[in-house]
N, C-alpha and C positions, 0 to 999 in steps of 0.2 A: 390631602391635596395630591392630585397625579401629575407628576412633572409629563410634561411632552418636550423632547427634544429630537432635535436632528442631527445626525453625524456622518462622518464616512461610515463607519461602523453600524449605526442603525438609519440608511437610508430614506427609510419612511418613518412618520410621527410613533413613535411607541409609548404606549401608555406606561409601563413601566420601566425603564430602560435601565440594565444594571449599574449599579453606580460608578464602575469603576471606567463609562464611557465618560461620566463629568470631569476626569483628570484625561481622557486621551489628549494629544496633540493635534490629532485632526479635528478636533470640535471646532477649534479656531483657524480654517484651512480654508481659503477665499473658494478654490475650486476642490471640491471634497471627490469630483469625478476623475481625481491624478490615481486614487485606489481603487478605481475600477475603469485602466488604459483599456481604448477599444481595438480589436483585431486589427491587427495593419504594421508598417514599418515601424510604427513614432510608438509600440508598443514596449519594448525594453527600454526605452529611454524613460518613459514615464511610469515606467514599476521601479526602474534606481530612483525616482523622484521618490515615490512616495517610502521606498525602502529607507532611502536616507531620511525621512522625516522618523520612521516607523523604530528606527536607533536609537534617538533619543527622548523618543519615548516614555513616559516612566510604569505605564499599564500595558506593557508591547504583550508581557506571558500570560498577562488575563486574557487579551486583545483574543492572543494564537488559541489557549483554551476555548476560549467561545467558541470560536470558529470552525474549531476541530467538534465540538460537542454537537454544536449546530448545521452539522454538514455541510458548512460554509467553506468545502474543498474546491468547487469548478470556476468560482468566482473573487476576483477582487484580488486585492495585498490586504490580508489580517495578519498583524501583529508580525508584521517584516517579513513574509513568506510568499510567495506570487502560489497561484496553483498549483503548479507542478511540483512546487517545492513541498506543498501541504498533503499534496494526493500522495507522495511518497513516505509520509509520516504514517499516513491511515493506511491499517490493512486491507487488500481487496476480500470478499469477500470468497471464502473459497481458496484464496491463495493459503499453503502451507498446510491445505485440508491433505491426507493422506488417501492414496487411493485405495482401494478396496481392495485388499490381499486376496488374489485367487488361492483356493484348497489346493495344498499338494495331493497328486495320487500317488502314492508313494506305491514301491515297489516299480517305479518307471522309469525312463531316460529322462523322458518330459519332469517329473517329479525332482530327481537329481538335478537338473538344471534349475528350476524354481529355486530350489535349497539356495543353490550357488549364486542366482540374482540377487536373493535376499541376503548376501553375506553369513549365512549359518553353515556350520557343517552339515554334508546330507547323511541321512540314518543310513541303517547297514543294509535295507533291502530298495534304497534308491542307487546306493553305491555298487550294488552286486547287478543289478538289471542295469547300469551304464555300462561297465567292465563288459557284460554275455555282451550289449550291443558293440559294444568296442570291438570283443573276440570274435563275432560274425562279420563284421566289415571289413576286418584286417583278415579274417580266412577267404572274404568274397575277391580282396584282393590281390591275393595270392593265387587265385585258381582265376583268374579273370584275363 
C-alpha cells in the first residue's frame, strides 16, 4: 500500500514520501504555509515562526539533507534554514573553479611579472630580461 501524505515538507500528495516526513513536526501544523512566508514585511517574522518550530524538531538534519539534495535551495524554511541560509551551504556552481593559467613567455618582462603574480620565483632568463628592461629605463632616464 502507497501512503499519500501532505506536509510542509512534501507540499503536494507524494506517493512515496520518505519516512522520516511521518515524525516531522510540521505534519501536525494547522497552517503548513508559516514554511514558505510570502515576499513582503511579515516575512522574517514568519521564518522565526517556522524556525522555532523547525528546533524542536526531532528529523530537523533529514529535513536540511533533503533539501539540500533536492535543490530545495530558493524556497521555504527546510530543516531550520530560510534560503539564503541554505544557498550559502551549496556551492555555486563555478565558484572556487580556478582560472585558466596564461603560459609564461619566458625570457620577458611580461613573463617575469606572471612568475611574480603567481607567487613563484621567476627563472633566470625572465629575471635577466626584467634587470636589461630595468637598465634601459633607468639609462633613458638619466639622458632624458
Amino acid at each position: 500500500m502507497t501512503a499519500h501524505i501532505v506536509t510542509a515538507y512534501a507540499p503536494t500528495i507524494t506517493a512515496d514520501p520518505p519516512a522520516w516526513t511521518l515524525a516531522a513536526l510540521c505534519l501536525d501544523i494547522d497552517e503548513p504555509e508559516i514554511f514558505y512566508p510570502p515576499a513582503g514585511n511579515d516575512a522574517a517574522r514568519v521564518t522565526r515562526e517556522a524556525k522555532r518550530i523547525c528546533e524542536l524538531c526531532p528529523v530537523r538534519t533529514e529535513c536540511l539533507t533533503y533539501a539540500l539534495d533536492h535543490d530545495e535551495v530558493n524556497y521555504g524554511v527546510w530543516g531550520g534554514l530560510s534560503p539564503r541560509e541554505r544557498r550559502q551551504l551549496v556551492p555555486k556552481i563555478g565558484r572556487g573553479k580556478k582560472r585558466r593559467q596564461t603560459p609564461i613567455v619566458h625570457g620577458t618582462e611580461t613573463g617575469y611579472y606572471t612568475h611574480r603574480r603567481r607567487g613563484e620565483q621567476a627563472c633566470v632568463p625572465c629575471r635577466d630580461a626584467s634587470a636589461a628592461i630595468h637598465r634601459i629605463r633607468a639609462e633613458r632616464r638619466r639622458n632624458a
